[in-house]
C-alpha positions in Angstrom: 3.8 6.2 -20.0 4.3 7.9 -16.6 0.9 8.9 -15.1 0.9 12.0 -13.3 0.4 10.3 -9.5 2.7 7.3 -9.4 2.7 4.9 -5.8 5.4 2.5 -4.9 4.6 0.0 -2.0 7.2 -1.7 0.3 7.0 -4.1 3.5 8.5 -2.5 6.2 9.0 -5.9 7.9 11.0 -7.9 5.2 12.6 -5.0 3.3 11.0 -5.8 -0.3 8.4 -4.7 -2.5 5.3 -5.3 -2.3 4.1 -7.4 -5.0 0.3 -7.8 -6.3 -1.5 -5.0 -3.9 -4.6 -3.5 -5.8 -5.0 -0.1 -6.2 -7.4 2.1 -7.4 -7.1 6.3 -7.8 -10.6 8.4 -7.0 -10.8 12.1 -7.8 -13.3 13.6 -5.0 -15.6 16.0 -7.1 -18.2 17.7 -4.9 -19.3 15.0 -2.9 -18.4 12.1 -4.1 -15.1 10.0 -5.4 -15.0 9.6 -8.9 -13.1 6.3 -9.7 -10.5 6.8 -12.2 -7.7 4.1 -12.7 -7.0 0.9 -10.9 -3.8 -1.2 -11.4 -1.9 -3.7 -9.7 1.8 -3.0 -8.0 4.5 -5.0 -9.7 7.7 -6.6 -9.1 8.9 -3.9 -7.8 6.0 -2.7 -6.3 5.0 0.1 -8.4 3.0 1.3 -10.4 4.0 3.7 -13.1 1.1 4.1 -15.0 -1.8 4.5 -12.4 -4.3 7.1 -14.7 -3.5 9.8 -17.2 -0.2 11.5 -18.1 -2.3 14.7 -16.5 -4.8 15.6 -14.1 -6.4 18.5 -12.7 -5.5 20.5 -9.5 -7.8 19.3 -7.0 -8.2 16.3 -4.2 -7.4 13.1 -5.0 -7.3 9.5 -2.9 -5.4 6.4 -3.4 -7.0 3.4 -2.1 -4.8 0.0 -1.3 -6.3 -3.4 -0.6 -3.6 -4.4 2.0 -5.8 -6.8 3.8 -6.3 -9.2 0.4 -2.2 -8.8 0.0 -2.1 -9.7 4.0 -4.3 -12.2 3.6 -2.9 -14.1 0.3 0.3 -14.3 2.8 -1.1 -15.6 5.5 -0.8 -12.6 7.7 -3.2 -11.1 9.9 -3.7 -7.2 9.8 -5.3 -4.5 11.5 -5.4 -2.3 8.3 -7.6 -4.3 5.6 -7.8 -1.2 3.7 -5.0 2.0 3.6 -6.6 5.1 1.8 -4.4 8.1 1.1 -5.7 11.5 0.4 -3.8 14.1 -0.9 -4.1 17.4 -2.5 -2.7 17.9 -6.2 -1.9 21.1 -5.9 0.5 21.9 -9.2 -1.3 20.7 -12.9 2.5 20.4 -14.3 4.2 18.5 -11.4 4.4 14.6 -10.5 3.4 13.5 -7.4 4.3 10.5 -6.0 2.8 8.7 -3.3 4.8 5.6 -1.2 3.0 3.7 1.2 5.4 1.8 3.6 3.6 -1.3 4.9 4.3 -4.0 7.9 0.8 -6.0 9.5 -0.1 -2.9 12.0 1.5 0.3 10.5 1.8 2.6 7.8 3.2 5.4 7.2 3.4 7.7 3.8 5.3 10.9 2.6 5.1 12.4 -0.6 7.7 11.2 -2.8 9.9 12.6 -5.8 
């Protein structure tokens, strides 16, 4: 299954996926964030099915744990947490959301 938000990481230093980043999807709802899948990035550092086929139009956030992935490599960081939040805007379309990583840089762009 394809969820309807989908994230792919890569390290902007080497090139390559980035393997074994945990990442968790929040929905905000009034005023909170509402926790609604969490997954791991692959080989290939995806994840295909991060929460339901379907969501709801509204704001959503996508939370990586770059400073344990940093960390388990030996590298420092200055970003021990990236959070992305984005507004899902069309019920019926995918988004996808790549975060390209290095040890004190990101950036994002909403993907196809």
């Amino acid at each position: 299954m394809i969820s309807h938000v989908t994230t792919h990481v890569l390290d902007a230093v080497t090139g390559r996926p980035a393997r074994g980043i945990a990442v968790t999807l929040e929905q905000h709802l009034g005023d909170v964030w509402e926790a609604l899948a969490a997954g791991v990035t692959d080989a290939d550092g995806r994840i295909t099915d991060l929460g339901p086929a379907g969501l709801p139009v509204g704001r959503y956030r996508i939370s990586f744990d770059t400073g344990a992935w940093f960390s388990a490599a030996g590298q420092p960081t200055f970003y021990p947490e990236v959070q992305i939040s984005f507004e899902l805007g069309d019920a019926a379309t995918h988004y996808h959301v790549p975060l390209l990583l290095s040890p004190f840089a990101y950036s994002t762009y909403r993907g196809s």
